[in-house]
C-alpha positions in Angstrom: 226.7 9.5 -4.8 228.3 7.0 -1.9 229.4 10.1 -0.3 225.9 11.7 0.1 224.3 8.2 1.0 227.1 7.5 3.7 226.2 11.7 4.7 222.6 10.5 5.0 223.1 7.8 6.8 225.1 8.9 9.0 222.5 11.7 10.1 220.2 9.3 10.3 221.9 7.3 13.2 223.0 10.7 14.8 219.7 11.9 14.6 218.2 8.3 16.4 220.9 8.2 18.9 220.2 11.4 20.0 216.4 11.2 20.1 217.0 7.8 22.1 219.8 9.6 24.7 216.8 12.7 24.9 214.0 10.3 25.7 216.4 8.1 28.0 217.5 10.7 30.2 215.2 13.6 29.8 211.7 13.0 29.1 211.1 9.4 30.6 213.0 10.2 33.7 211.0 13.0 34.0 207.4 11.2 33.2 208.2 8.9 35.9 209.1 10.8 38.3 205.8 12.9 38.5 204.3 9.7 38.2 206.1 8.4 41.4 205.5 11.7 42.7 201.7 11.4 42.8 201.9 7.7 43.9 203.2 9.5 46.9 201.0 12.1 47.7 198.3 9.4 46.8 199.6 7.0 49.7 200.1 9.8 52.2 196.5 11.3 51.6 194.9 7.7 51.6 196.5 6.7 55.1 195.7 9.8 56.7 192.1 9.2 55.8 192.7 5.6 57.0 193.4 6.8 60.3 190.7 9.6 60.6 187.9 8.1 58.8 188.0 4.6 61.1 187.1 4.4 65.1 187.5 0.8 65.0 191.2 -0.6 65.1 190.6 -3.5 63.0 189.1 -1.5 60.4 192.1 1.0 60.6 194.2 -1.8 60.0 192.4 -3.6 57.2 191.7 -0.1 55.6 195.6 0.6 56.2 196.8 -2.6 54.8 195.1 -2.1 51.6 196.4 1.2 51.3 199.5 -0.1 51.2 199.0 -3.1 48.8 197.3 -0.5 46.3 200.1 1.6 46.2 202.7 -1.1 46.2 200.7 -2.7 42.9 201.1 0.9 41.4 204.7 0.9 42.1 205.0 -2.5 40.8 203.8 -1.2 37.3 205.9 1.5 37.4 209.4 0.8 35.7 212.0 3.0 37.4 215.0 4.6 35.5 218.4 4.7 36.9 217.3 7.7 38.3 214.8 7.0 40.8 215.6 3.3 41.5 217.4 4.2 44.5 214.1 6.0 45.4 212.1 3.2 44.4 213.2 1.2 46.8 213.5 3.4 49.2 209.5 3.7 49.1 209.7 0.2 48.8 211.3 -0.5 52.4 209.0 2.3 54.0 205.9 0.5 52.9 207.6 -2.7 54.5 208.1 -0.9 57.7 204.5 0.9 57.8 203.4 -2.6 57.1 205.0 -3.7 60.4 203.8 -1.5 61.9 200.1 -1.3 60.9 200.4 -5.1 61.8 201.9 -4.5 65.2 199.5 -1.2 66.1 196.8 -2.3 69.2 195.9 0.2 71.2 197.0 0.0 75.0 200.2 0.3 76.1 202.9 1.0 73.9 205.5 -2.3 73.7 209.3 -2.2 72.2 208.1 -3.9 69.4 206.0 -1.1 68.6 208.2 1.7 69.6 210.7 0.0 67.5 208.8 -0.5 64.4 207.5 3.4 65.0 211.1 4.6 65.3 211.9 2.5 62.0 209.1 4.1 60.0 209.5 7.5 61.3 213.3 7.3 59.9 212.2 5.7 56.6 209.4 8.2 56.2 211.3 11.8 56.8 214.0 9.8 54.4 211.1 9.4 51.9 210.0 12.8 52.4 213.5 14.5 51.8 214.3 12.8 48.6 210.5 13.4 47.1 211.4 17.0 47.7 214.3 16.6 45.8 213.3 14.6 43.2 210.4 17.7 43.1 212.7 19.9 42.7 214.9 18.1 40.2 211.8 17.8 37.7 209.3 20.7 38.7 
C-alpha cells in the first residue's frame, strides 16, 4: 500500500515538474514572443504614420513621442523570459535613441548632434530588426 502511494506520488511531482518545465520554456516563451513581436510591428507602423500623416514638425514630434511612450507602457507590462530579455532591452535602448532623436530632429541643416543620434538609431534599429527576424523564426 506505501509502495503504490509513494508510486503515486511520485507521478504526481513528475507529472507537475514537467508541466511547469513545458510551460516555462515552451509555451510562455513562445506567447511572449508573438506578443513582443506585434509590439514591434505596432511601433514601426505607428511611427511611419507619424512621419507621413503630420506636415508640421512639432506635431511629428509630439505625435512621435507618444508613439514611443505607448509602446514602452506595453513593454513595461510585458514580463520577459530568459529568452527575450536580452531582446527586451535591446528595444528598450532603441526607443531611448529614437527618443533622442525625435527630440533633436528640426528641420534645417543637419548638426553632429543629429547625425550622431541618426547614426546611433540607425545601428540600434537594423540590430532590432535582425533579432525580431530571429526571434520570428525561432517561434513561427
Amino acid at each position: 500500500m506505501k509502495k503504490v502511494i509513494l508510486g503515486i506520488v511520485i507521478l504526481v511531482i513528475l507529472g507537475l515538474g514537467g508541466g511547469g518545465y513545458w510551460y516555462l520554456k515552451v509555451y510562455q516563451p513562445e506567447q511572449l514572443a508573438k506578443e513582443f513581436v506585434l509590439i514591434y510591428q505596432d511601433f514601426k507602423t505607428s511611427m511611419q504614420n507619424a512621419a507621413t500623416d503630420q506636415p508640421d514638425v512639432d506635431i511629428f514630434k509630439k505625435e512621435s513621442l507618444l508613439v514611443i511612450e505607448n509602446t514602452r507602457t506595453k513593454l513595461n507590462k510585458l514580463q520577459p523570459s530568459e529568452q527575450i530579455l536580452l531582446l527586451h532591452k535591446d528595444f528598450i535602448a532603441f526607443l531611448d535613441a529614437t527618443e533622442h532623436f525625435i527630440k533633436l530632429f528640426r528641420l534645417g541643416p543637419v548638426s553632429p548632434a543629429i547625425s550622431d543620434a541618426v547614426k546611433i538609431k540607425d545601428k540600434l534599429g537594423n540590430d532590432l530588426d535582425n533579432k525580431m527576424e530571429e526571434l520570428i523564426r525561432m517561434y513561427p
